[in-house]
C-alpha positions as CSV (number, residue, x, y, z in Angstrom):
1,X,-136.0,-48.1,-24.2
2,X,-139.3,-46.4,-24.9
3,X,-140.8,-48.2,-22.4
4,X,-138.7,-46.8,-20.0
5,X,-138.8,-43.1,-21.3
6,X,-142.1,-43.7,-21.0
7,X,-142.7,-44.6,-17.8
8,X,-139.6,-42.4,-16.3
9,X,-142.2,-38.8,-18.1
10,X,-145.0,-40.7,-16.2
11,X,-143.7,-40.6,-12.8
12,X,-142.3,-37.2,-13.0
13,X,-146.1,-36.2,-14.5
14,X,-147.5,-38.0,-11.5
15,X,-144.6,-36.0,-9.2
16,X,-145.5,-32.8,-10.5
17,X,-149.5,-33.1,-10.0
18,X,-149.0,-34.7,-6.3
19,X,-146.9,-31.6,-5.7
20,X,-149.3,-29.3,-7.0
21,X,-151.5,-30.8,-5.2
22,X,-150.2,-30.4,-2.0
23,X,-149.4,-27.4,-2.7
24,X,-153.6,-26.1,-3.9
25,X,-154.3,-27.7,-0.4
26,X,-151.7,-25.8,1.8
27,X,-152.8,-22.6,0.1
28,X,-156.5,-23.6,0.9
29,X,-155.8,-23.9,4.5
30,X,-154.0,-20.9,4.8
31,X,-157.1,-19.0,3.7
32,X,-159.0,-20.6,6.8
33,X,-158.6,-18.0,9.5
34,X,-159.9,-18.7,12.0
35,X,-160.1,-14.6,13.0
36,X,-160.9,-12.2,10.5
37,X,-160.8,-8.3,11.3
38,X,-162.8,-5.9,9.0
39,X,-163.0,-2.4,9.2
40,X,-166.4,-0.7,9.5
41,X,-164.8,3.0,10.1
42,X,-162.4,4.7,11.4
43,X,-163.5,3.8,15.0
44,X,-165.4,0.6,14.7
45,X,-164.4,-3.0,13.4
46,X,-166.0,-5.7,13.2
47,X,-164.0,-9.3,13.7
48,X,-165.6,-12.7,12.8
49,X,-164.8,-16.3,14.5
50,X,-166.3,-19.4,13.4
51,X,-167.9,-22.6,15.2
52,X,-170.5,-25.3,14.3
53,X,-174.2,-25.5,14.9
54,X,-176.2,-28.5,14.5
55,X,-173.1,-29.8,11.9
56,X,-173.1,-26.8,10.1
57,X,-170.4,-24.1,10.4
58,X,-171.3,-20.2,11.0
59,X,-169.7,-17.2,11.2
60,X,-170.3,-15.4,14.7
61,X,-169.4,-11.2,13.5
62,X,-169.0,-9.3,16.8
63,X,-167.2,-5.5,16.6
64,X,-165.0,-3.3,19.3
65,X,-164.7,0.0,19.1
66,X,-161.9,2.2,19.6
67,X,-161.5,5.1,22.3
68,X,-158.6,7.5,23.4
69,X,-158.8,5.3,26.3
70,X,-158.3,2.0,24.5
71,X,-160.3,-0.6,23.0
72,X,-163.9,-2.4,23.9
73,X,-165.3,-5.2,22.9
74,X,-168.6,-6.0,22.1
75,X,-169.0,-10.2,22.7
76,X,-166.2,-12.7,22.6
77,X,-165.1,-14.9,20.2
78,X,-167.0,-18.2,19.7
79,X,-163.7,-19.9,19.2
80,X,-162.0,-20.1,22.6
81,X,-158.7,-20.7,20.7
82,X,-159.2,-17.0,19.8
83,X,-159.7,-15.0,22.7
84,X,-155.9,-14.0,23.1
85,X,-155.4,-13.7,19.4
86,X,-157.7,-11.6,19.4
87,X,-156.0,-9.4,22.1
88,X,-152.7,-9.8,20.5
89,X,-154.1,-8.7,16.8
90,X,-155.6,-5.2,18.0
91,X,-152.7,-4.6,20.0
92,X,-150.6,-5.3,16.9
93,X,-152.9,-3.2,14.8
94,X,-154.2,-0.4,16.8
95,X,-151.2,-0.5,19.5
96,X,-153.5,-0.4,22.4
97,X,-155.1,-2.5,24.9
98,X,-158.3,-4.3,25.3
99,X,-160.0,-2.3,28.1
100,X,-163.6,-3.7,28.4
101,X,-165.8,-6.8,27.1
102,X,-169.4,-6.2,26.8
103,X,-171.8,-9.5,25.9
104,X,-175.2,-8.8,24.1
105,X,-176.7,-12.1,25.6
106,X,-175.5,-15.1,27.7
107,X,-174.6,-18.0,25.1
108,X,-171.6,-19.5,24.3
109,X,-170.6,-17.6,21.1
110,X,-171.2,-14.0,23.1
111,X,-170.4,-14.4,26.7
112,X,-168.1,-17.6,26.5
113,X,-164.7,-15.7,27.0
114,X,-165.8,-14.0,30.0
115,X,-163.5,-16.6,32.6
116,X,-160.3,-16.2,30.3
117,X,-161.1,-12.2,30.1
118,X,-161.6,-12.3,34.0
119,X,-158.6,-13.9,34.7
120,X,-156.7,-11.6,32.5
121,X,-157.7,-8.7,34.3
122,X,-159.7,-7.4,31.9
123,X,-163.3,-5.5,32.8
124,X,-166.3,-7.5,32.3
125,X,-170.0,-6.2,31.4
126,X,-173.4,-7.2,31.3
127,X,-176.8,-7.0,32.3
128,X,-178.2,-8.6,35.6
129,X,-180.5,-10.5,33.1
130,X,-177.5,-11.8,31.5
131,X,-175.5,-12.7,34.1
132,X,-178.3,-14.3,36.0
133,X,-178.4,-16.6,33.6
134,X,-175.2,-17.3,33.3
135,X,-175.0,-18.1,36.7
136,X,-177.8,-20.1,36.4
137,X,-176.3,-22.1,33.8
138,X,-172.9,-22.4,35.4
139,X,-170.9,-20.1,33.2
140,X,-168.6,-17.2,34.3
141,X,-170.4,-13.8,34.8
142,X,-169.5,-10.7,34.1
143,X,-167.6,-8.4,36.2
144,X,-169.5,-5.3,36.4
145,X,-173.2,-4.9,35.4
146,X,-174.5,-2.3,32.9
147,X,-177.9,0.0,32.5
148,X,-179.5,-0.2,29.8
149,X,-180.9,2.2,27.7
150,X,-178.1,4.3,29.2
151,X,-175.5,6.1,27.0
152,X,-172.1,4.9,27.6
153,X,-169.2,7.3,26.7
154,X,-165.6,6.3,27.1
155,X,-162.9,8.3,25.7
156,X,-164.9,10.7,23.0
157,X,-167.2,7.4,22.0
158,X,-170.5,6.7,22.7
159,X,-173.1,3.7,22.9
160,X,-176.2,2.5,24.3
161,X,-177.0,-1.1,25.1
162,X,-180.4,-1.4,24.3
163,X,-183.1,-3.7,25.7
164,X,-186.4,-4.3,23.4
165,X,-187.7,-7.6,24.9
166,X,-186.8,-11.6,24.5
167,X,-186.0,-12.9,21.0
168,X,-183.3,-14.7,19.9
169,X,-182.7,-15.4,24.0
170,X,-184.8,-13.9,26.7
171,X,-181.7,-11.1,27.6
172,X,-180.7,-10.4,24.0
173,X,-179.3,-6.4,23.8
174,X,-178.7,-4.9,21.1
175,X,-175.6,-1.8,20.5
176,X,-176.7,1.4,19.4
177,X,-173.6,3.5,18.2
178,X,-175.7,6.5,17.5
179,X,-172.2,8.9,16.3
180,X,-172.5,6.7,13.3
181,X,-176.5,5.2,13.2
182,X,-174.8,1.5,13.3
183,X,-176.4,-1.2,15.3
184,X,-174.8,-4.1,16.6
185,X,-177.9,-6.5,16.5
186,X,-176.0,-9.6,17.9
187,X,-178.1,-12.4,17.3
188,X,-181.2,-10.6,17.6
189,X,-180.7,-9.7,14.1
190,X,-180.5,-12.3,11.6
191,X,-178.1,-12.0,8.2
192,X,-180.0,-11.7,4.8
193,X,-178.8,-15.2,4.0
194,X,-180.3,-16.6,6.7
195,X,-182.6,-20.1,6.3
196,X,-184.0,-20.2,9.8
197,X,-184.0,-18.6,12.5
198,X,-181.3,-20.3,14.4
199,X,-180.9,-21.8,18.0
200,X,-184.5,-20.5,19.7
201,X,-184.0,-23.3,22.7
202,X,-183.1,-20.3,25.1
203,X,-185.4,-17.9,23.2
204,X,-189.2,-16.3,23.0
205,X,-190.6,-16.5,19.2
206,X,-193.7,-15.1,19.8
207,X,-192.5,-12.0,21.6
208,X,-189.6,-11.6,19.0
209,X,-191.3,-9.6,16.1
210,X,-193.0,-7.3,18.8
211,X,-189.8,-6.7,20.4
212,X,-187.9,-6.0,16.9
213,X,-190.8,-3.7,15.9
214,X,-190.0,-1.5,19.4
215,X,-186.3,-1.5,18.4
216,X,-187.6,0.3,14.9
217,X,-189.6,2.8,16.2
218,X,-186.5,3.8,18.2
219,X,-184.2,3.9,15.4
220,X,-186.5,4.2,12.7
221,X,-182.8,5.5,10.4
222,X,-180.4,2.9,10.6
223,X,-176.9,3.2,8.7
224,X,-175.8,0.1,8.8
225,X,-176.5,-3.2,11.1
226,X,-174.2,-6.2,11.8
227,X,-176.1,-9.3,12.6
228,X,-175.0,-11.8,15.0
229,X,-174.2,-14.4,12.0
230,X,-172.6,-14.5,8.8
231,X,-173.4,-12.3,5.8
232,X,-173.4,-8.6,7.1
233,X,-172.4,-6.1,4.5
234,X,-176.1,-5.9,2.5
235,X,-179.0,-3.8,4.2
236,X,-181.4,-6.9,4.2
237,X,-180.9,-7.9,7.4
238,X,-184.1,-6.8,9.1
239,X,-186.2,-7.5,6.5
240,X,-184.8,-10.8,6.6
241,X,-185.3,-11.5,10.4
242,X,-189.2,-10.1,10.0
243,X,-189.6,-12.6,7.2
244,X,-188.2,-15.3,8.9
245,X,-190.1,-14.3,12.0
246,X,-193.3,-14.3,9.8
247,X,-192.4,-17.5,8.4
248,X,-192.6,-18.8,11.9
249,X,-196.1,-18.1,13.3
């Protein structure tokens, strides 16, 4: 009789932790988004995707900014399962559309969602650098080509693509927002955290520090910058990138 009261509390102990198990696991993947939206202010956020590099998994941060005439975005996501989601969660938050897509270079994790945005009807931007080598690399171009060093202004908002020189990739720009002193340093810019300095296949090391030292004398007062991969909310990130650049010669 013991025996079986025994065994009969140890299956329903072995129930309870399988259960609770299942669910510590369901909750876990729940909490993997694969789109996060953060606000920076009132008119800029900044939205995160995530892919894998060499095994590893990164964040890819991009932002859009919101206008009186809708929204823009500044890259696409590097998860092509999120280009509509993405649509469909600033429409749901911000109840407007998606009017432009700007890309800050021509990879996969900035420019990648140019066909779906093209076949949506939605404006496409970049610069002749960047969509030459797009084409040259068999990817979809943008739509509409861009000036740079030219201050954009849509709706009461302003920006500048800005060109400093190769880096990170030989057509890497960089978004000045200069109402708020925040630049979007795409992966020009690396996060505080960072252990290398990334994919350089497509890049020019040598050239990089010179061409992040003409970005500073430009904007020698910088509020805040979002680099092109995970951490972003510190103020190390230059710093970071000119050690790691350092590092490197």
């Amino acid at each position: 009789m013991l025996k079986n009261i025994t065994s009969l509390f140890s299956a329903k102990v072995g129930a309870l932790l399988f259960s609770l198990s299942l669910c510590a696991f369901s909750n876990l993947k729940a909490q993997e988004k694969p789109l996060s939206i953060e606000k920076i202010n009132a008119q800029l956020y900044l939205y995160t995707t995530y892919n894998t590099f060499e095994g590893t998994k990164y964040a890819a941060n991009a932002v859009y900014l919101i206008t009186k005439k809708g929204v823009i975005l500044f890259d696409t996501p590097w998860d092509s399962t999120q280009y509509q989601p993405l649509l469909d969660s600033i429409k749901q938050k911000h109840n407007l559309p998606v009017i432009a897509v700007y890309a800050t270079h021509w990879h996969e994790d900035r420019a990648g969602g140019f066909a779906y945005y093209n076949r949506i009807g939605i404006p496409t931007y970049a610069t002749k650098m960047t969509n030459d080598l797009l084409k040259a690399n068999h990817k979809a171009q943008a739509t509409h080509l861009v000036k740079i060093n030219k201050t954009y202004k849509v709706g009461s908002e302003s920006f500048v693509l800005n060109f400093f020189g190769a880096g990170h990739s030989l057509d890497n720009v960089v978004v000045w927002f200069p109402a708020y002193q925040i630049l979007d340093g795409g992966c020009f810019i690396k996060s505080s955290d960072a252990k290398n300095l990334g994919n350089i296949a497509d890049g020019d090391v040598k050239a990089w520090k010179p061409s992040l030292a003409r970005l500073l004398a430009k904007y020698p007062k910088i509020n805040m910058v979002i680099p092109g991969h995970d951490g972003w909310k510190d103020h190390e990130q230059i710093k970071r990138t000119e050690e790691l650049l350092t590092e490197k010669q």
